[in-house]
C-alpha positions as CSV (number, residue, x, y, z in Angstrom):
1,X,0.0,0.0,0.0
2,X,3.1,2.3,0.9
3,X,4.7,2.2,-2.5
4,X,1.7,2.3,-4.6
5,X,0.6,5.5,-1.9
6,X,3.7,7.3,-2.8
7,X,3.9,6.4,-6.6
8,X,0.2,7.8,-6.8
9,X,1.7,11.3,-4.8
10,X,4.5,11.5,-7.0
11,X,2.5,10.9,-10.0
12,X,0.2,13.9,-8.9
13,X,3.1,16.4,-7.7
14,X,5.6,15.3,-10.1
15,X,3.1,16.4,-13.1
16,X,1.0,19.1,-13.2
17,X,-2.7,17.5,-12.0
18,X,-2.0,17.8,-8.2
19,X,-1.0,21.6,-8.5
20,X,-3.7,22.2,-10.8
21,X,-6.3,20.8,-8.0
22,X,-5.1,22.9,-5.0
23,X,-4.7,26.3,-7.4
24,X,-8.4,25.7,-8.9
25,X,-9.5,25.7,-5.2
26,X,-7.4,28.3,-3.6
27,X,-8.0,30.6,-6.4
28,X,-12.0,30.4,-6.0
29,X,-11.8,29.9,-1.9
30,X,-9.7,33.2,-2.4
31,X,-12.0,35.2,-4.6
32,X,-15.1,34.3,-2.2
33,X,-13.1,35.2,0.8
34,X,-12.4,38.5,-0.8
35,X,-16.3,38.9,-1.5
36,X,-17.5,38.0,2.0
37,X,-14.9,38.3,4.7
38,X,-13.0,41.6,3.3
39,X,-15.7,43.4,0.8
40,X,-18.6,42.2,3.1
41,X,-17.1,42.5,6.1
42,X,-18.8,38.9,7.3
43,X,-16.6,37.5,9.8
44,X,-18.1,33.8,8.9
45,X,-15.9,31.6,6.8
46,X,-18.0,29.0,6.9
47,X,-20.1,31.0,3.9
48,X,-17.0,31.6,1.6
49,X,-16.5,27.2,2.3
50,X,-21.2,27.5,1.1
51,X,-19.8,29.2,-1.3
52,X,-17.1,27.2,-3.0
53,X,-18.5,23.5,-2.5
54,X,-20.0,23.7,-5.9
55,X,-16.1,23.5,-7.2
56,X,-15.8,19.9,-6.6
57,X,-18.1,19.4,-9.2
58,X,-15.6,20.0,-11.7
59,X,-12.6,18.9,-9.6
60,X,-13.4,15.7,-8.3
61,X,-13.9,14.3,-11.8
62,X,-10.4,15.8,-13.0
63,X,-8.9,14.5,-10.1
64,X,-10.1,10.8,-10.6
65,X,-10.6,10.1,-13.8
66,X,-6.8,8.7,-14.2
67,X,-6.7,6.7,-11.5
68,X,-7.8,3.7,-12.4
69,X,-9.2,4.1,-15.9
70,X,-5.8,4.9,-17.1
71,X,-4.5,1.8,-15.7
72,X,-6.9,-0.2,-17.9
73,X,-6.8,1.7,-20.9
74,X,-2.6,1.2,-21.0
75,X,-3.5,-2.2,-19.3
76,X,-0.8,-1.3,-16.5
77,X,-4.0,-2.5,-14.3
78,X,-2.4,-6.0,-14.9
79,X,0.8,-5.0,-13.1
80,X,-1.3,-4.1,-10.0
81,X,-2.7,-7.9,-9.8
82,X,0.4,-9.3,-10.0
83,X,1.6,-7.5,-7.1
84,X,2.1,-9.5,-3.8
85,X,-0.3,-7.3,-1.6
86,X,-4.1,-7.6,-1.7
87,X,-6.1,-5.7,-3.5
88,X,-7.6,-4.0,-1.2
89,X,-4.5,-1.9,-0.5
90,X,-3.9,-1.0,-3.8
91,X,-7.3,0.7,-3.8
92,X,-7.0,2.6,-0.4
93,X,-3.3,3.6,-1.6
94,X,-4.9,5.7,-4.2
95,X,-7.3,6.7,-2.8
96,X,-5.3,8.0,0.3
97,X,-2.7,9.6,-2.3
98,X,-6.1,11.5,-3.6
99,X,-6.6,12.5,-0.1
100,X,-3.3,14.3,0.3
101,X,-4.1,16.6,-2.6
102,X,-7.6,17.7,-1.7
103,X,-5.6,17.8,2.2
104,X,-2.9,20.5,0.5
105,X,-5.2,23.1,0.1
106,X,-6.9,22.4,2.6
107,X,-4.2,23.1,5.0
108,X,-3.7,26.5,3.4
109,X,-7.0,27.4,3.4
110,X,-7.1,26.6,7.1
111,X,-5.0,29.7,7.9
112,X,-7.6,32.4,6.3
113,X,-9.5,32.2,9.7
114,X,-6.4,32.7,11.8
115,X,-5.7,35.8,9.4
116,X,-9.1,37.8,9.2
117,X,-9.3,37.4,13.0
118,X,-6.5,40.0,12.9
119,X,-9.2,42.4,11.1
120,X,-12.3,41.1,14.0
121,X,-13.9,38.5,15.7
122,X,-14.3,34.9,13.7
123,X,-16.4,32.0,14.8
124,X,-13.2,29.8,15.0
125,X,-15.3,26.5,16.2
126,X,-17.7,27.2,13.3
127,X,-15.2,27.9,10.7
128,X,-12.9,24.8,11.6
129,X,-15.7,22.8,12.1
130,X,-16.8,23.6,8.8
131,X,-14.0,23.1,7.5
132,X,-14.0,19.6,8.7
133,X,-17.1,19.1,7.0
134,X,-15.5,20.5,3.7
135,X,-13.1,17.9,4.0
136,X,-15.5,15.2,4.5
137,X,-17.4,16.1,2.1
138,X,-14.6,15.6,-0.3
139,X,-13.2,12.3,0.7
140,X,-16.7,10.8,0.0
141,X,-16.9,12.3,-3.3
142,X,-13.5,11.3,-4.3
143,X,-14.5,7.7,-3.5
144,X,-17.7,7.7,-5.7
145,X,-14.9,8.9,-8.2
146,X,-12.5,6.3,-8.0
147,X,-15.3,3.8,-8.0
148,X,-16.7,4.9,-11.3
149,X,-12.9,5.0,-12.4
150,X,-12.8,1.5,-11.8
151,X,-15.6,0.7,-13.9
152,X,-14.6,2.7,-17.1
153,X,-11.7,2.7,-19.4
154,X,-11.5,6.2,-20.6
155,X,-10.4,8.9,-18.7
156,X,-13.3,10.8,-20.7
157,X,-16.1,8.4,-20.2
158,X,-14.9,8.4,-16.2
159,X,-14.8,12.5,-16.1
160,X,-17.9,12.3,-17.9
161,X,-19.9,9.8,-15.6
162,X,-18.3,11.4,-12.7
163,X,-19.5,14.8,-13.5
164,X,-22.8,13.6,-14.1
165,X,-23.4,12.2,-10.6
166,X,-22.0,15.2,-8.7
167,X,-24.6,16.9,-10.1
168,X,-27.0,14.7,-9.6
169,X,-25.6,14.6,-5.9
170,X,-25.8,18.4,-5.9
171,X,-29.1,19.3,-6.8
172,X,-30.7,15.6,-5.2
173,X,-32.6,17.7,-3.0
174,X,-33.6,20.4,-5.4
175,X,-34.5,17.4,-7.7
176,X,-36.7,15.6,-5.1
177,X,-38.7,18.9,-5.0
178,X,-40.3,18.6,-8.5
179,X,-41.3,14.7,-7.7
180,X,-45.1,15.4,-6.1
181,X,-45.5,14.5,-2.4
182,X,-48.8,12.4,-3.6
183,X,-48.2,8.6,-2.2
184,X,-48.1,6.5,-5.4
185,X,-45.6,9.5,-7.0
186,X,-43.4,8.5,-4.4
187,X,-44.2,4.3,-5.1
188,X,-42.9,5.0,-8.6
189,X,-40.1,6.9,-8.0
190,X,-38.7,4.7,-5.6
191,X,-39.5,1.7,-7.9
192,X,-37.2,3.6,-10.6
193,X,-34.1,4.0,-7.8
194,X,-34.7,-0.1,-7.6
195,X,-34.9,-0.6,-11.2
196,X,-31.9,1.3,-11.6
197,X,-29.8,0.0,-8.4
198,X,-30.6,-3.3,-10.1
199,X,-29.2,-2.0,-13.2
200,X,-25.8,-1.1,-11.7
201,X,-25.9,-4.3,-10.3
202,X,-26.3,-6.3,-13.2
203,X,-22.8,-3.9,-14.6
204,X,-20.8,-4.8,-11.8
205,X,-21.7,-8.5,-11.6
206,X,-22.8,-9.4,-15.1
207,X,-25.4,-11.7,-14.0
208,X,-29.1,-10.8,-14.9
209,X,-30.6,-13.7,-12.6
210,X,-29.3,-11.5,-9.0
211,X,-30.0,-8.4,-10.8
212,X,-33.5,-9.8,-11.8
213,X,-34.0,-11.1,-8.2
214,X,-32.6,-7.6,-6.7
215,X,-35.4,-5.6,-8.3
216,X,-38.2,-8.1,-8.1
217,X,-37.5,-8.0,-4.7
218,X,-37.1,-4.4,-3.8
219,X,-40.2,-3.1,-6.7
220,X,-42.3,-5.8,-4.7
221,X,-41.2,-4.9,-1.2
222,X,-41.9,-0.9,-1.6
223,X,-45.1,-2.1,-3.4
224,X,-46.3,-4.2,-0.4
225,X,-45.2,-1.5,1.8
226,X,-47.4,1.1,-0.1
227,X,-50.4,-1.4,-0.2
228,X,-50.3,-1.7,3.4
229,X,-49.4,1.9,4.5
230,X,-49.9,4.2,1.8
231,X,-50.0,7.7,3.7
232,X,-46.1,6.6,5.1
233,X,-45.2,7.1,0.8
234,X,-46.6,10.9,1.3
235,X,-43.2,12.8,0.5
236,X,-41.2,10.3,1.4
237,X,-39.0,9.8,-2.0
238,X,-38.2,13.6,-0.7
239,X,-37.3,12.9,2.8
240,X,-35.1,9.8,1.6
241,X,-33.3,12.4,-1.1
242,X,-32.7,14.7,1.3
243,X,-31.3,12.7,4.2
244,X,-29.2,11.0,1.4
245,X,-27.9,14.3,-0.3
246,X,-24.1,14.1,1.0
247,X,-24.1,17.9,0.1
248,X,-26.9,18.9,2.4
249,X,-25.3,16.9,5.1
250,X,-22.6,19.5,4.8
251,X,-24.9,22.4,5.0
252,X,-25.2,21.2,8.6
253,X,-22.0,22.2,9.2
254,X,-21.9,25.5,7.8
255,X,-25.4,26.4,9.7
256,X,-23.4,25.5,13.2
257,X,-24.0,22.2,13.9
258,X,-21.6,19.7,14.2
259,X,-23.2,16.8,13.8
260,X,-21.6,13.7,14.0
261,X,-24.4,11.8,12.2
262,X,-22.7,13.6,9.1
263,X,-19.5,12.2,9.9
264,X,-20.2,9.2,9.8
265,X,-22.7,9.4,7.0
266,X,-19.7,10.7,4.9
267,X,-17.3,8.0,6.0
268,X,-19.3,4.9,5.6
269,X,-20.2,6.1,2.0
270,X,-16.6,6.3,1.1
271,X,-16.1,3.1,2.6
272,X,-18.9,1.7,0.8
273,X,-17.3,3.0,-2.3
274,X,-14.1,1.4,-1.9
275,X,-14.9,-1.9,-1.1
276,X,-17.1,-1.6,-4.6
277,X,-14.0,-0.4,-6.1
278,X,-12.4,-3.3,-4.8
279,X,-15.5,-5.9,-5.9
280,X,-15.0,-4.5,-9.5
281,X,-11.1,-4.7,-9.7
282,X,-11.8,-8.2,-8.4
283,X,-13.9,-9.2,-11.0
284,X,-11.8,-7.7,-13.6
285,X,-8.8,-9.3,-12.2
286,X,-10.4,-13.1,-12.6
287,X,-12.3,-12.3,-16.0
288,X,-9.0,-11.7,-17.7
């Protein structure tokens, strides 16, 4: 895990990607931090962190779409299996080396605090705390990244998939807003989340019977459910976006609550994401 770790850093630092990253995010934490700490005169830096979370749509994609497409495409991937370690920590050794570039600017962008409390009084707890959550926020994304890297052999097609889901992730909640809070509106878009779950499913594993089976279960069980409770469907393909929206679980944060529930939300997706990484190296690995 050590050598692939620091292959993966070097590979960022030693080219042009990782430097890229931090100055895309420094430059727009900068520009908002002019905006609302020194035109505005807001002493919150929580709102310039609002402000700028919108830039890992464009960055996590850039950022992941090499890492493990590339090794397919140049079929370097095939070096990686023979290696005597599992490959488990193949995956979190890139994915920790992803973690140390999002952590670079991070660490800079953790001084603006200590500098506009020289001009006033900042929130420190809030602003750290938020920045916490910023940080969060972008390990989990990053995961969903590498996954779909995994999955792809084009650094386009993976860029291109990646992008789409961050915004899907982004505007989940505003999304669920235009779905009607009527019960059987809710029943069918559920039933669609199933059908496509399934779908994804049937891409990783290749086998139509489980992915049949998956959403013949799950379509029958929400449809069950809904026979014998309809009013609990009322809004409740909202509620489920919402609490699912990894972006509004940030929010949390920058409205002054620390709230571990978020923490953890965040980690166990990114764990969730890795091990499904892991699955579809796996099954690459003994197709081949």
């Amino acid at each position: 895990m050590t050598a692939v770790f620091l292959r993966e850093v070097g590979a960022y630092f030693k080219g042009v990607l990782g430097y890229l990253f931090a100055a895309f995010l420094l430059i727009f934490a900068g520009i908002y931090t002019m905006a609302y700490n020194l035109s505005g005169a807001y002493a919150n830096f929580e709102y310039v962190l609002d402000a700028v979370s919108f830039i890992y749509l464009i960055a996590v994609p850039i950022l992941s779409m090499r890492t493990l497409a590339e090794e397919k495409r140049q079929r370097t991937d095939q070096l990686l299996y023979a290696l005597p370690v599992p490959l488990y920590s193949v995956v979190i050794g890139k994915y920790l080396a992803m973690l140390v570039v999002l952590a670079v600017p991070m660490l800079v962008m953790s001084l603006y605090p200590l500098i506009l409390s020289q001009f006033g009084a900042v929130p420190m707890a809030l602003a750290y705390g938020s920045l916490l959550g910023f940080f969060l926020l972008g390990a989990c994304l990053l995961s969903i990244g590498l996954f779909i890297s995994s999955i792809t052999e084009s650094q386009v097609a993976a860029a291109v998939i990646t992008l789409v889901v961050m915004l899907l992730l982004y505007f989940m909640s505003a999304l669920a807003g235009f779905v009607s809070t009527d019960a059987f509106a809710s029943l069918i878009a559920l039933a669609i989340f199933a059908l496509l779950f399934a779908l994804v499913l049937y891409a990783l594993a290749k086998n139509p019977i489980v992915s049949a089976a998956t959403a013949l279960v799950l379509v029958g069980g929400l449809y069950v459910g809904y026979l014998s409770d309809s009013a609990a469907f009322a809004g409740l393909f909202g509620d489920i976006m919402t609490k699912l929206s990894v972006f509004d679980r940030f929010y949390t944060f920058v409205n002054g609550v620390f709230d571990w529930t978020a923490v953890v939300y965040d980690v166990s997706i990114a764990a969730v994401f890795l091990f499904l990484t892991v699955q579809a190296m796996e099954k690459r690995r003994w197709s081949e």
